[in-house]
MIKELO-427333 format. One record per residue: x, y, z of N, C-alpha, C, CB in turn. Coordinates in steps of 0.2 Angstrom, whole numbers, plus 5000, padded with zeros to 4 digits. Glycine has a CB too. Example, Ala and Ser with C-alpha at 12.3 -4.5 7.8 and 13.67 -1.06 7.14 Angstrom:
! residues 2
506649725039506249785039506649845039505749785045/506449895035506849955036506450005039507049975029/
This chain:
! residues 474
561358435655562058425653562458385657562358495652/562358385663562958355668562758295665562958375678/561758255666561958185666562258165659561358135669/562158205652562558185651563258175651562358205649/563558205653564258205654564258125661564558305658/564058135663564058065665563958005662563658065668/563458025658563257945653563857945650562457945647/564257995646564757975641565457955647564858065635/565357955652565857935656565757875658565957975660/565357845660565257775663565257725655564357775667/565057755649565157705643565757705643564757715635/566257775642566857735641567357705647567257785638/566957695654567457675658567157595656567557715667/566457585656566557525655566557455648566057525658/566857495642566757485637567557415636566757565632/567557365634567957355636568657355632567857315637/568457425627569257425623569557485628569257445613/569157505634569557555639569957495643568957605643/569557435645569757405650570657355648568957355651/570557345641571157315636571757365637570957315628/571657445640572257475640572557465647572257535639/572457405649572757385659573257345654572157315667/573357315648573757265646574257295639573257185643/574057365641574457415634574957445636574057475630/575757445634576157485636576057555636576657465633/576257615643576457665643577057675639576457665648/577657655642578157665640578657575639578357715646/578657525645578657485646578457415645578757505647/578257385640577857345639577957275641577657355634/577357225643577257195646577957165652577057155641/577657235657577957235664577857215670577957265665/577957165671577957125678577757165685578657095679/578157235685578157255690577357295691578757295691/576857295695576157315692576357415695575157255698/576657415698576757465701576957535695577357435706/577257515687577457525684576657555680578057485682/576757595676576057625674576057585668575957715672/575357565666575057535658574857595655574357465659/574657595649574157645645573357655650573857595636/573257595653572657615658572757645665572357555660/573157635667573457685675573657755671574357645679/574057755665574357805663573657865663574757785657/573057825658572457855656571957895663572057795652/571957845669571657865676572057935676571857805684/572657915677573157995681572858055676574358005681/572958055669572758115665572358125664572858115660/571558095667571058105668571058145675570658045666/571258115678571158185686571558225684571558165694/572058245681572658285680572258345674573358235676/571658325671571158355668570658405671570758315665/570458345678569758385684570458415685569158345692/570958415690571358465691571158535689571758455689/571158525682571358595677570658615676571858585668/570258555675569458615674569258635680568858585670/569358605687569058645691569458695692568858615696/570058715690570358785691570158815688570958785689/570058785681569558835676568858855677569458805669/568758805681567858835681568158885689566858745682/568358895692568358965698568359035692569358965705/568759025687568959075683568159095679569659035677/567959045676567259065671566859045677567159015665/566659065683566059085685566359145689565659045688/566959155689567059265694566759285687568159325698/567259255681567059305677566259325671567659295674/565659245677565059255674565059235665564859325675/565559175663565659165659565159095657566159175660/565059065662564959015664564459005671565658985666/563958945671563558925679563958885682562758885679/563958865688563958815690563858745688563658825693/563358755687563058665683563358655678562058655679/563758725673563958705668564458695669563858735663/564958735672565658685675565558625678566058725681/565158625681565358535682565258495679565058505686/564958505673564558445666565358465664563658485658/565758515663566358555659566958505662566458665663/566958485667567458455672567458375672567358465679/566758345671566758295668566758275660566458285671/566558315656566658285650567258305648566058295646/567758345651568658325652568858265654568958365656/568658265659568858195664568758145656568158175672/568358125654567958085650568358095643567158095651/568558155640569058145635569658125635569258175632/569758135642570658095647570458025647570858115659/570057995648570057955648570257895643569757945651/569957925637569857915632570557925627569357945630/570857965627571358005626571757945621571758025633/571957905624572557815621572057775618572957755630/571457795620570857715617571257695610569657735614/571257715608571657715602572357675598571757775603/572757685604573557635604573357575601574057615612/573757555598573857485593574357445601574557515582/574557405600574957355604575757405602574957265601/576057405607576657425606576657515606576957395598/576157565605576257615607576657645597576657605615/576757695600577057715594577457655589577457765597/577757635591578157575587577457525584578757515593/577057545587576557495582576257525577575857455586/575857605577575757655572576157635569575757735573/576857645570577357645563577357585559578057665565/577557525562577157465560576657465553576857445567/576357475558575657485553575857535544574957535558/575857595547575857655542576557625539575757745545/577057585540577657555535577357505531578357515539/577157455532576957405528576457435523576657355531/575957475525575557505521575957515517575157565524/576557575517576957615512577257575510577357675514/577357515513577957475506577357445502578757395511/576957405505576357375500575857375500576357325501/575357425503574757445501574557445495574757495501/575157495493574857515483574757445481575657545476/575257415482575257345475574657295478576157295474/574657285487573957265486573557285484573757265490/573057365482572757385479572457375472572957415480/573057385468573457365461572957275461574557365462/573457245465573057175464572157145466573557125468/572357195470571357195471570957225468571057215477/570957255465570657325459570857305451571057415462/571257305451571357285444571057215440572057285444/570757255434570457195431570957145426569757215425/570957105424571357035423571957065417570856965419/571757125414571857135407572357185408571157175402/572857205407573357225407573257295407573757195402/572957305402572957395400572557415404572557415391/571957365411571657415413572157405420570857405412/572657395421572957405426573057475430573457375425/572857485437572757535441573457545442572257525448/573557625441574257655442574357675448574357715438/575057675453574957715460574857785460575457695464/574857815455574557905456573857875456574657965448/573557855454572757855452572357885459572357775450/572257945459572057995464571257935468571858075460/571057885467570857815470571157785475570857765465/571457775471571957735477572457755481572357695475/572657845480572857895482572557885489572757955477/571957915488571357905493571057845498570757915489/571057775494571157745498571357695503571057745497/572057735500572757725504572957765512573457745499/572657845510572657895514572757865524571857935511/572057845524572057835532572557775534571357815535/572757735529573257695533574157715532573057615530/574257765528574757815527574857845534574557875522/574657855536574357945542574157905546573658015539/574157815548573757755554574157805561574157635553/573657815564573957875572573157825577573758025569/573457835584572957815589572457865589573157805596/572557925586572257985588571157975582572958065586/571657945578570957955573570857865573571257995562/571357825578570957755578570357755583571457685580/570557795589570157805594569457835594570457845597/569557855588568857885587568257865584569057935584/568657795580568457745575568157695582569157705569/568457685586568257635592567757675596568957595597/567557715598566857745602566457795597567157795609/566557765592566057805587565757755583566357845584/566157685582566057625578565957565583566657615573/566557555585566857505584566557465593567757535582/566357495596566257485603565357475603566657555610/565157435599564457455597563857405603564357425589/563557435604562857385606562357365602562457405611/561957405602561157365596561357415590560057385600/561557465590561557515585562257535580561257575588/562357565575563057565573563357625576563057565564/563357675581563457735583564057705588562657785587/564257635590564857625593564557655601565557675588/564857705606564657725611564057765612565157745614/563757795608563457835607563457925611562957805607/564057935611564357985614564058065613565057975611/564158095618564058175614564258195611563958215616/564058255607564758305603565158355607564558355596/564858335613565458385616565958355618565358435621/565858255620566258225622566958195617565858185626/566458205609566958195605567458245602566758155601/566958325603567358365601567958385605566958415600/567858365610568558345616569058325616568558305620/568858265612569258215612569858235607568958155611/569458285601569958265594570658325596569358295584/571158295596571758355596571758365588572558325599/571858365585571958365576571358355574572358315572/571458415569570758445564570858435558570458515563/571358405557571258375548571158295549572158395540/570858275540570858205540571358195536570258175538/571558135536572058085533572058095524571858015534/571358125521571458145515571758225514570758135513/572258235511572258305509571858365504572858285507/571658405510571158445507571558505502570558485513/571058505497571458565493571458635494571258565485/570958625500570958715503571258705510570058755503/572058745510572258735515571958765520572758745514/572058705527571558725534572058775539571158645540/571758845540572058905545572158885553571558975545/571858815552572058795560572758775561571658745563/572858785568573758765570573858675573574058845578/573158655572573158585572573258525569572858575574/573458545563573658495557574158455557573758535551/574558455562575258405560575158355560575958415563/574558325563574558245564573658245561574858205575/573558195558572858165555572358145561573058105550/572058195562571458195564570858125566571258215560/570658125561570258065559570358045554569658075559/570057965552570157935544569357955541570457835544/569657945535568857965527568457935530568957915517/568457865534567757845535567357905542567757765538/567657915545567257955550567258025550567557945556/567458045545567258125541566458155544567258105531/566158125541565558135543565358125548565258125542/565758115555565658115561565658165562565958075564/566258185561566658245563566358315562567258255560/566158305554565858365551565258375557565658375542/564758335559564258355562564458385567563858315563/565058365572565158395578565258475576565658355583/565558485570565858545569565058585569566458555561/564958555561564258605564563858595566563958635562/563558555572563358585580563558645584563558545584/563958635584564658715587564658785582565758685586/564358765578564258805571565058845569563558875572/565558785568566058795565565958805557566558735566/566258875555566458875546566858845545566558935543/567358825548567858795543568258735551568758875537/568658685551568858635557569158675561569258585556/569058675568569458705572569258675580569358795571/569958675585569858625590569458655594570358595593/569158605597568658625601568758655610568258565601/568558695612568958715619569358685621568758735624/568658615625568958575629569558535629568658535630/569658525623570258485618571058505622570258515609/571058575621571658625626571858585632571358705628/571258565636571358535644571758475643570658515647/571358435639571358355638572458375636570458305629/572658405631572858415630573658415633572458445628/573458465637573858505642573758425649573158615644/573458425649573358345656573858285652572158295657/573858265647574058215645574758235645573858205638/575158305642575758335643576158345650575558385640/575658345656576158375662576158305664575858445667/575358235664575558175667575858145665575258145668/576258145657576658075656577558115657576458035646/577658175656578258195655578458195663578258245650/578158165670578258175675578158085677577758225678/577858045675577658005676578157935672577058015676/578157955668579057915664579557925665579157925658/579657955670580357975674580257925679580458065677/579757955683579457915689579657845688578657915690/579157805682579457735681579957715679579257715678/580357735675581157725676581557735681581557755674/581257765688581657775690581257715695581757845691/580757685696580457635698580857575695579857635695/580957565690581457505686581957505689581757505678/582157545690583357545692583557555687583857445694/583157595681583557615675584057665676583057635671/583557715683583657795682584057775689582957865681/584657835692584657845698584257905699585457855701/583657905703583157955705583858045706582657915713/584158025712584458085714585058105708584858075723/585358055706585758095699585258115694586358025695/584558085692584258115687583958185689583758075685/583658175695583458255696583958295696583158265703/584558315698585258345696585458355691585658325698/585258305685585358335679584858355677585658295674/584158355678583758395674583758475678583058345673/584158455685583958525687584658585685583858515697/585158535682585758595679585258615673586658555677/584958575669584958595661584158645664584858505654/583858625669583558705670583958765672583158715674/584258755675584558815676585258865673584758795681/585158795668585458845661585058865657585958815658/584558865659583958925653583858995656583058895651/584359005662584159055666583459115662584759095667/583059085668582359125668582659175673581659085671/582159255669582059295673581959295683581559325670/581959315686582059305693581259335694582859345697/580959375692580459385694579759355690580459435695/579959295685579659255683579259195690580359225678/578759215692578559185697578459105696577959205699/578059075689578259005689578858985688578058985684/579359035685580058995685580258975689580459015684/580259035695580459025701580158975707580459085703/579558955706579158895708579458835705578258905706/579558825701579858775697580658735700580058815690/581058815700581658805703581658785709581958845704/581058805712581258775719581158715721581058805724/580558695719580558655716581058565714580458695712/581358595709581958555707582558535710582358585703/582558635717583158605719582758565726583958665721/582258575727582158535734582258455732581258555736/581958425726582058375722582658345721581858395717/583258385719583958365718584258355723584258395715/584058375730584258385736583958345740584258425737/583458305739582958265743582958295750583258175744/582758355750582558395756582258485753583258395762/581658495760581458545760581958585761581158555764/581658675761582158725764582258735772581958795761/581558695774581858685786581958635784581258685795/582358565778582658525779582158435780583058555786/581658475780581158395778581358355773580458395777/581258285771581358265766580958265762581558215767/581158275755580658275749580958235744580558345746/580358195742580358135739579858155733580258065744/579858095728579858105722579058125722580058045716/578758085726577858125729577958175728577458125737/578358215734578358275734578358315726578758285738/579058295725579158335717578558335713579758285712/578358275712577758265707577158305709577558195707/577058305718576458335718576558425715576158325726/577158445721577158515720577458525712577658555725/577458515707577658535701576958535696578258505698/576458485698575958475696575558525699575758415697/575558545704575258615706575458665701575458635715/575958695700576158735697576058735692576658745698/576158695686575658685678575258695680575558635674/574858655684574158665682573658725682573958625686/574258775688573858835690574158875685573958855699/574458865679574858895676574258875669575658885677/574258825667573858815660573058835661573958725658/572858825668572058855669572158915671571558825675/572558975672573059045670572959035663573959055672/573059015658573059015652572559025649573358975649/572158995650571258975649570859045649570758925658/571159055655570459095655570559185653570059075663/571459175652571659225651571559245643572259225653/571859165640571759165632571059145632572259105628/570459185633569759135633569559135626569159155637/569859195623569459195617569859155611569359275614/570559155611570959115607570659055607571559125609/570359025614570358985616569658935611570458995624/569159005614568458975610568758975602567559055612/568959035599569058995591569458975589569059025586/569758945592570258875591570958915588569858795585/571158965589571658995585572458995592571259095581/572158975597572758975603573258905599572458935613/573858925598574358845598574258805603575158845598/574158845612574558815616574258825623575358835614/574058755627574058825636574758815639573158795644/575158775635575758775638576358805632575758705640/576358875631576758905627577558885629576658975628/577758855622578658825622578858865626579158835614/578858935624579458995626579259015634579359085620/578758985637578458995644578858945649577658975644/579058965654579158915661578958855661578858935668/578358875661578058785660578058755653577358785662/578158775650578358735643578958705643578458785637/579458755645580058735646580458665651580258785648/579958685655580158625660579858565657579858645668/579158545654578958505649579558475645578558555645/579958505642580358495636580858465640580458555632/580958515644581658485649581558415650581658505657/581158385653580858315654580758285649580258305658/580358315643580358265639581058245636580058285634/581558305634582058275632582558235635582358305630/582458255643582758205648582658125647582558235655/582058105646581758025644582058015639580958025642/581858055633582158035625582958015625582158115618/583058055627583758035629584257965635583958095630/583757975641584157915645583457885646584657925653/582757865646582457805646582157775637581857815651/582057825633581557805626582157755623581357895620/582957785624583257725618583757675625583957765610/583457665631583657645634583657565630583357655640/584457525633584257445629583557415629584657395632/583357395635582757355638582457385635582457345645/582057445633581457475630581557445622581457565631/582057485621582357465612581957385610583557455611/582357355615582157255612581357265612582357165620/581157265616580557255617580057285609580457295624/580257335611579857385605580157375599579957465605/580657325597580757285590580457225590581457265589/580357205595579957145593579357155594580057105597/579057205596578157225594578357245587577657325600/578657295586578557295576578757215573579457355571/578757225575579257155570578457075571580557115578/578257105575577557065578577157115573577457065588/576757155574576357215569576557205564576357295570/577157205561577157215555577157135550577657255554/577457095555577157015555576456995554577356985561/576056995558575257015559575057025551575057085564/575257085548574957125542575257075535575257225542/575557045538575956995531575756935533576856995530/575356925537575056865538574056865536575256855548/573956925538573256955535573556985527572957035541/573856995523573957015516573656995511574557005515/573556935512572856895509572356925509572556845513/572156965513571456995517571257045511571557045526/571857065509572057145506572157135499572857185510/572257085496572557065488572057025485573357015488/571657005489571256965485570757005484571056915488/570356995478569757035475568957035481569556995466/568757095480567957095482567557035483567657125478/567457005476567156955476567256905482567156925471/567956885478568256815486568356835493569056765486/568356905493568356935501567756905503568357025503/567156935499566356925502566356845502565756965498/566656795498566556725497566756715506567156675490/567356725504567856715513567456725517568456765515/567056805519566556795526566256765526566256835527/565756705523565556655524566056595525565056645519/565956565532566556515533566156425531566856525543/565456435526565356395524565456375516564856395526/565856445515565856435506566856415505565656545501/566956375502567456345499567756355493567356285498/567556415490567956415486567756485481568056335483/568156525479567656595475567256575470568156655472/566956625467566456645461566956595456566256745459/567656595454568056575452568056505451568356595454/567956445457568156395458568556385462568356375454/568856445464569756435467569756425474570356505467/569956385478569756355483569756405492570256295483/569556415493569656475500570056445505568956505505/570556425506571056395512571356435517571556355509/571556475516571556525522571256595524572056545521/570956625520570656695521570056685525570556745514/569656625525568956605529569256605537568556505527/569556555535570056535543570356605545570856475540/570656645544570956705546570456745549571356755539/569756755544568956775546568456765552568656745542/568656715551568656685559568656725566569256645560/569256745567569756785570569556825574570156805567/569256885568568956945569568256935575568756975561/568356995578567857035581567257015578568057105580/566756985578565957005573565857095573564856965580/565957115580565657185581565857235573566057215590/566857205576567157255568566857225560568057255567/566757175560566357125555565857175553566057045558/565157175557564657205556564957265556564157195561/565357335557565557385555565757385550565857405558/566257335544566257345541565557345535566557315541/565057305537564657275534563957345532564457215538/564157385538563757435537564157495536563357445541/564757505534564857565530564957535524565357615532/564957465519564957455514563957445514565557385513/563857455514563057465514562957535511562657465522/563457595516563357665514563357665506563857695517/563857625502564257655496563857605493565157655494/563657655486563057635480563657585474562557745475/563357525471563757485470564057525463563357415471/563457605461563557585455564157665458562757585448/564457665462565057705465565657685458565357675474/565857745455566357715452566957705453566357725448/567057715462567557705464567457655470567757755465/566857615469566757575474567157525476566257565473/567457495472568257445475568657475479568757405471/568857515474569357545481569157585486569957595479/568557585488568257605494568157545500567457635492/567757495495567957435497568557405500567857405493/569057415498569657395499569857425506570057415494/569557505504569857545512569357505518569557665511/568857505517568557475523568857405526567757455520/568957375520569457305523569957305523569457265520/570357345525570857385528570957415534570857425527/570057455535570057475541569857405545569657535541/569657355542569357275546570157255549568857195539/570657265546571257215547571657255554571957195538/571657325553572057395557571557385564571857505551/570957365563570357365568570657325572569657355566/570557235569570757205575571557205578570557135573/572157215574572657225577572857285579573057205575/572357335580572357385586572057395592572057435583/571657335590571257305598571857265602570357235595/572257245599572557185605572957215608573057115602/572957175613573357195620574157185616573157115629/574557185620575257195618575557125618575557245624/575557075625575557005625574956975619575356985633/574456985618573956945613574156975605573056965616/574557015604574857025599575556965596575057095601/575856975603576156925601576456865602576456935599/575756845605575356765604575156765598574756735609/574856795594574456775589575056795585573756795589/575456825583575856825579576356755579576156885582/576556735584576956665587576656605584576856645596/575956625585575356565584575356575574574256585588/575156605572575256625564575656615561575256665562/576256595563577056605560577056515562577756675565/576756475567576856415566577456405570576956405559/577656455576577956435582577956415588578256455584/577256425587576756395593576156385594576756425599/575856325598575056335597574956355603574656275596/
C-alpha cells in the first residue's frame, strides 16, 4: 500500500499539467513578484497542510487500533497526493475562467448543437428540450476544475495506455469532493456533497468503479476527501491575506485589527478552548507582539493558527470517525465551530477588500474576455457536422464529404494536444455507431476536445493565443 501511495505521488508531481500550475493564478495572475503564490506554490502548502492533518490523524487511529502503522503512512501520503492534485483542474484565470466557459456554453451550446445534429430538413430540426442535447450539454453547464481535474489524470495526462496517470482508487477516491455528475439523476443522492458537479458523463464510469471497490451502495465521499478538504480551506483563507498583504494592497497591522474586531464580535464562550487559542492568537497578530512582548509577525500568525485548525479538524476525524467512514459528516470544519468561524472571518475579510479589489477585477476581465474569446474562435469546432469534424482531423483533406472547402477548422486542429486528440478518439471508439444518440455524444466529446485544451493553458498562453487569433499579434 505505501509504495503505492508513492507511485501515485511521483506521477502527479511529475506530470506536466501539475508542473503548468507555476504559471496559474492563485489569486493574482500573471504576477511579477515570484514571492506571491501561483496555483503551484498554493498546491505544495495544501499538500503539507494535508500531512499536517493526517499525521495528527494517524496518532488518533492507531491509540485507538483503528489503523497500523504502515497503513497511516500509505494514509498520509495518498492525502499529500490528493493536495496536490486538488487545482490540476483550473482553466486559466481560476474561477473567472469556469465561468467563461459554462457562459458561452449557456448562451450558445444549444444552437451549436441544433446546427451540428440537425439534418438539412426543417421538420427534423433538434429542439432545445430534447433530453439529447439536454445531456449533452450537461458537463459543459456545471464546467468546474473539480470534475476537469479528474478528466486530466484519469485521461488526459496519458503515456502508452488510455488510463491518463494510472492512479489508485484510493488516490482518486481522495480527490473527488463532490459525488454527483453533471447529469441530473432522477433518484435524488442523500449525500451532503451535491452542490457543485462532481465529475462529467464521460468519466462516470471511472467513478462508479472507485465506489464499488469501497463497496459503496449509492455515491458518498470518500474519508480522505474530508482532509484534502479541510487542508485546501485553512491554506488559502490564510495565505491570500498573506499575499495582499505582500502586494501593498492590504496594511498588514490595520488588516489584522479588523479581522480581529469582527472576531470578537461573535463572542465565543470563554471556555471554548479553540476560541480562546484563536483569540490570542489575533490579538498577538494585531498587536505585532507576544504577551512577554516579543515580536509577532505574520509567520508567527500563520504558523500558530495553523496549529490550532489543524489540531482541531484531526479532533474532528477521529471523533466523527464513523460519520466520517459513511460519508454522511458535512464538515471537519463545522460553520457554527471556532474554527469554522474564524475560516469565514478570513474568507469574507478577502471577498470584500482583496477578491473586488481594482487590480484583481482588470485582470480577471480580461481572462473572461480571453476564455470566452478562445471559445468563439473554436465555434467552428462545435457547429460543424460529424462528418467535416472527422474531414478536419486529417490536415491532408481539403475540403468535406460535401465539397466545401476546410479553411479553418484543419488549421485550428493543429493546435491541439495529439494526447487530447487520441482521447477523444478513444472514447468515440466506446459509442456503437448504431447509438441512436450517437451525434450528440459525438458532439459532447468534441466539446470536451475544445474545454480540454483551454483548460490546459497557462494563464499568459491563454492570452497569447487569444491575441494571436483575433489577429493582434503574431
Amino acid at each position: 500500500m505505501i509504495s503505492e501511495a508513492e507511485s501515485d505521488r511521483g506521477r502527479v508531481l511529475f506530470c506536466p499539467a501539475f508542473r503548468r500550475l507555476q504559471q496559474k493564478a492563485q489569486v493574482f495572475s500573471m504576477e511579477p513578484n515570484a514571492a506571491v503564490r501561483s496555483r503551484l506554490t498554493h498546491s505544495f502548502e495544501v499538500s503539507q497542510m494535508g500531512r499536517y492533518i493526517a499525521d495528527q490523524i494517524s496518532f488518533g487511529l492507531i491509540e485507538k487500533k483503528w489503523a497500523t502503522s504502515d497503513q497511516c503512512n500509505a494514509l498520509v501520503t495518498f492525502v499529500e497526493t490528493a493536495c496536490l492534485m486538488h487545482d490540476i483542474g483550473n482553466p486559466p484565470f481560476g474561477h473567472f475562467g469556469e465561468a467563461a466557459i459554462s457562459e458561452w456554453f449557456r448562451e450558445k451550446g444549444a444552437n451549436a448543437i441544433i446546427r451540428c445534429c440537425s439534418k438539412g430538413n426543417s421538420s427534423d430540426k433538434i429542439k432545445k428540450d430534447d433530453i439529447r442535447l439536454v445531456n449533452a450539454l450537461a458537463d459543459f453547464l456545471a464546467f468546474d476544475g473539480n470534475p476537469q481535474g479528474l478528466r486530466i489524470v484519469s485521461k488526459l495526462q496519458r503515456n502508452s495506455d488510455e488510463h491518463g496517470l494510472n492512479l489508485t482508487k484510493t488516490t482518486i477516491g481522495s480527490y473527488l469532493k463532490y459525488v454527483r455528475s453533471s447529469i441530473t439523476s432522477a433518484t435524488p443522492l442523500t449525500s451532503p456533497f451535491t452542490k457543485k458537479c462532481g465529475y462529467f458523463s464521460t468519466e462516470s464510469g471511472i467513478v462508479n468503479e472507485v465506489w464499488q471497490h469501497f463497496d459503496y451502495s449509492e455515491p458518498q465521499r470518500f474519508p480522505l476527501a474530508y482532509i484534502m478538504e479541510a487542508a485546501d480551506d485553512i491554506a488559502y483563507c490564510i495565505s491570500d491575506l498573506e499575499d495582499s498583504i505582500e502586494k501593498g494592497l492590504l496594511n498588514q497591522k490595520t488588516a489584522l485589527s479588523e479581522i480581529l474586531s469582527e472576531w470578537s464580535a461573535l463572542n465565543f464562550e470563554s471556555d471554548d478552548d479553540v476560541a480562546v487559542n484563536i483569540g490570542m492568537t489575533l490579538r498577538s497578530a494585531a498587536e505585532g507582539k507576544c504577551t512577554d512582548g516579543k515580536p509577532f509577525t505574520y509567520i508567527d500568525f500563520r504558523t500558530a493558527l495553523n496549529r490550532v485548525l489543524v489540531k482541531y479538524a484531526a479532533e474532528q476525524y477521529i471523533k466523527e470517525h464513523g460519520k466520517v467512514l459513511d460519508g454522511s459528516l458535512p464538515t471537519l470544519m463545522p460553520q457554527e465551530s471556532a474554527a469554522g468561524k474564524i475560516l469565514d472571518v478570513l474568507k469574507s475579510y478577502c471577498r470584500t477588500k482583496v477578491y473586488c479589489h481594482e487590480e484583481v477585477q482588470r485582470v480577471e476581465l480580461a481572462g473572461y474576455t480571453a476564455i470566452y474569446g478562445l471559445l468563439e474562435k473554436f465555434g467552428c469546432l462545435l457547429t460543424c457536422n460529424n462528418e467535416r469534424f472527422a474531414c478536419a482531423l486529417d490536415i491532408s483533406i481539403k475540403e468535406d464529404n460535401n465539397g466545401i472547402p476546410i479553411i479553418i477548422e484543419n488549421k485550428l486542429l493543429t493546435l491541439f494536444p495529439k494526447n487530447y486528440i487520441k482521447v477523444y478518439f478513444d472514447d468515440l471508439d466506446k459509442i456503437p455507431k448504431t447509438d441512436n444518440e450517437y451525434m450528440f455524444k459525438e458532439w459532447n466529446l468534441r466539446a470536451h476536445l475544445v474545454t480540454d485544451f483551454l483548460s490546459g493553458m497557462t494563464d499568459d498562453f491563454a492570452m497569447t493565443t487569444y491575441r494571436t487569433l483575433s489577429g493582434m499579434r503574431l
